[in-house]
N, C-alpha and C positions, 0 to 999 in steps of 0.2 A: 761503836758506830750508832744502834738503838740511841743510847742518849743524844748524839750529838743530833739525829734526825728533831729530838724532839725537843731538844734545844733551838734548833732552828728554825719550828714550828710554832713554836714558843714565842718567839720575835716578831714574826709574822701577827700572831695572832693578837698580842698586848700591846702590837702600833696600829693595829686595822688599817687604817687608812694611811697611815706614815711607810713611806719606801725603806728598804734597807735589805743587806745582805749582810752576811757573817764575815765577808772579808768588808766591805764598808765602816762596820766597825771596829775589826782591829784593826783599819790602817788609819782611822779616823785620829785628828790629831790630839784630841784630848781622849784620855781613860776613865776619867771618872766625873760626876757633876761637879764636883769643887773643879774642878780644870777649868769644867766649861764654864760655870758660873764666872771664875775670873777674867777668863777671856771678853765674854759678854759687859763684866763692870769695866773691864777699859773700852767701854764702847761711849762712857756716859761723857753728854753733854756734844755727840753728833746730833746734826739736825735731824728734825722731820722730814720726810717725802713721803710722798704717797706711794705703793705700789717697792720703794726701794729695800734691799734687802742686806744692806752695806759693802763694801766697810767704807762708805763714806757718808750715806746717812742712812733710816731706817722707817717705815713704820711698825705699828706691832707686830703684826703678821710676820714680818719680814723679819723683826729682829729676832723673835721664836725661830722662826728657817735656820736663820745666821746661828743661833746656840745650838740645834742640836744635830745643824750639820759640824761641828766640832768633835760630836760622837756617832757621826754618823749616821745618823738617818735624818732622813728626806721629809718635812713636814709640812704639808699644804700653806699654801701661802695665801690661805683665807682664812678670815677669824671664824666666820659662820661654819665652817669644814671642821676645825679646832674645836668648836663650841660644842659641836654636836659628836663630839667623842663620845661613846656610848658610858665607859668607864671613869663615870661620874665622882671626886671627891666632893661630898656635899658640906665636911663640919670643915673648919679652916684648924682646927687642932692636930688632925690628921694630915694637915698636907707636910712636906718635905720639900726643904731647899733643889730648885729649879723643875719643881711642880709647874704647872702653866694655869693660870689662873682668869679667871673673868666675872667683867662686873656688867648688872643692868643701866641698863638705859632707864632713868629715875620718871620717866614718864610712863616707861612700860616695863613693868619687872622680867616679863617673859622674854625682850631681845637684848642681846649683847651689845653692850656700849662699847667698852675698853677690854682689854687684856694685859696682861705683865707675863711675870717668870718669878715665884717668890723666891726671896733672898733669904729673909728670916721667921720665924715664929716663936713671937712670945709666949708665954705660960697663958695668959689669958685668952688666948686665940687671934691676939690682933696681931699683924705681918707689919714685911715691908716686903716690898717687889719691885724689880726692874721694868719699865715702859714708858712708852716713848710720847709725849706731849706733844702736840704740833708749835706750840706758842717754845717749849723749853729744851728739845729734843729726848736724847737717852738721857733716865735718871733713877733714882730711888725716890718709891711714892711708900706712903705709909697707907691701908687700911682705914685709919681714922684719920684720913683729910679728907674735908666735906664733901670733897666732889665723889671721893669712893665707900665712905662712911654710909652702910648702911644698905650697899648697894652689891654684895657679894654674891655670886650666883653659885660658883663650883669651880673644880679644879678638876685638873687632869695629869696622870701620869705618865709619860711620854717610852721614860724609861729610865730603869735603878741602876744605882751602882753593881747591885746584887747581877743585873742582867749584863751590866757592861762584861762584867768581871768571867762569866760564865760563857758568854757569847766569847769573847776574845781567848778563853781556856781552852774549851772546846775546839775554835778554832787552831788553836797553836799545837792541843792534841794530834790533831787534821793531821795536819804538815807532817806531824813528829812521825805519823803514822805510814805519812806517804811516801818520805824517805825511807823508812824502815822495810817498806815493801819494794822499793828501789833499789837498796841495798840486798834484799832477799833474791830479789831477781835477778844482779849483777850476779850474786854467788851462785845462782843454779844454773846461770848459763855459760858458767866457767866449769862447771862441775861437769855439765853437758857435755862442753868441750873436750875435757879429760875425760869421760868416756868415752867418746868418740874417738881420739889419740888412741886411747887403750882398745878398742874394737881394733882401731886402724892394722895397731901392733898384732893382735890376737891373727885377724885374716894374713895378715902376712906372713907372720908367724907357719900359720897354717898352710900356705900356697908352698911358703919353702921348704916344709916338714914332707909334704906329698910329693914335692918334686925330687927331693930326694928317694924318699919311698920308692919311685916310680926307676930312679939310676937305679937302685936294689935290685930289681928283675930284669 
């Protein structure tokens, strides 16, 4: 039980700002980021909206929402709330498929232009990432296209498979656990019961043992 507390303090504490519970994610319909991630690429080539969070079209913010409500958790549906995630990736070698990713605004490096969800990472450190264009909708953008070439700020990790995996065990522990003590209960209060029967018999036992006793004299 120790673990599972800290298991699910664990969660809390590596989404800060992102919602979720320990049943949200095991009932969440994807298990692992390759889940999510596929669900998210059959998103490509929905429009743009502003403020929309699909499934019929998306902006960034929204389409981050849409993937990692797949695994269950709740993630603000602002890029500037996202950006300023405290658990910063800052080398792009380090990051990991459906990391959340963000680039500068090439007038001012210090605020966020764009966002994605990386898909892959090459040997060299250059990606590609899913995000959403207003001119193109959902698609796959590569790192070295000019508009994001040179303009990477950091990434963030939302949540690992390592967590899914542990969160959702933990959980299923839960359960295993809570039948188990359901089942423990059901037996002691049958057990109860058959003492109680055998008390029953015993006093009875006892009233007719005396009452005889008592014809004796």
């Amino acid at each position: 039980m120790k673990c599972n507390v800290i298991l699910a303090a664990a969660l809390m504490a590596c989404t800060s700002a992102f919602a979720a519970t320990r049943a949200d994610v095991m009932n969440a319909p994807c298990s692992t980021i390759d889940a999510m991630m596929a669900t998210v690429l059959n998103q490509q080539q929905k429009p743009y909206a502003a403020g929309a969070s699909g499934e019929d079209a998306y902006d960034n913010p929204g389409l981050v929402n849409f993937a990692f409500r797949q695994v269950g958790i709740d993630v603000p549906g602002d890029q500037s709330a996202l950006g300023s995630y405290s658990k910063k990736i800052t080398a792009p070698k380090k990051m990991k498929r459906g990391d959340v990713v963000f680039f500068s605004n090439a007038l001012n490096p210090k605020e966020i232009n764009t966002m994605g969800i990386v898909q892959h990472i090459n040997e060299d450190g250059t990606f590609n990432f899913i995000t959403v264009m207003p001119d193109r909708g959902v698609m796959i953008a590569s790192s070295t296209d000019p508009v994001f070439n040179g303009n990477f700020m950091h990434a963030v990790r939302i949540i690992s498979d390592e967590q899914i995996k542990d969160i959702r065990g933990g959980y299923q522990k839960d359960l295993a656990n809570i039948e188990k003590a359901k089942a423990d209960l059901e037996k002691s209060k049958q057990e109860v019961i058959k003492n109680e029967n055998k008390l029953r018999d015993l006093e009875n036992d006892f009233i007719k043992n005396n009452t005889a006793a008592l014809k004796l004299k």
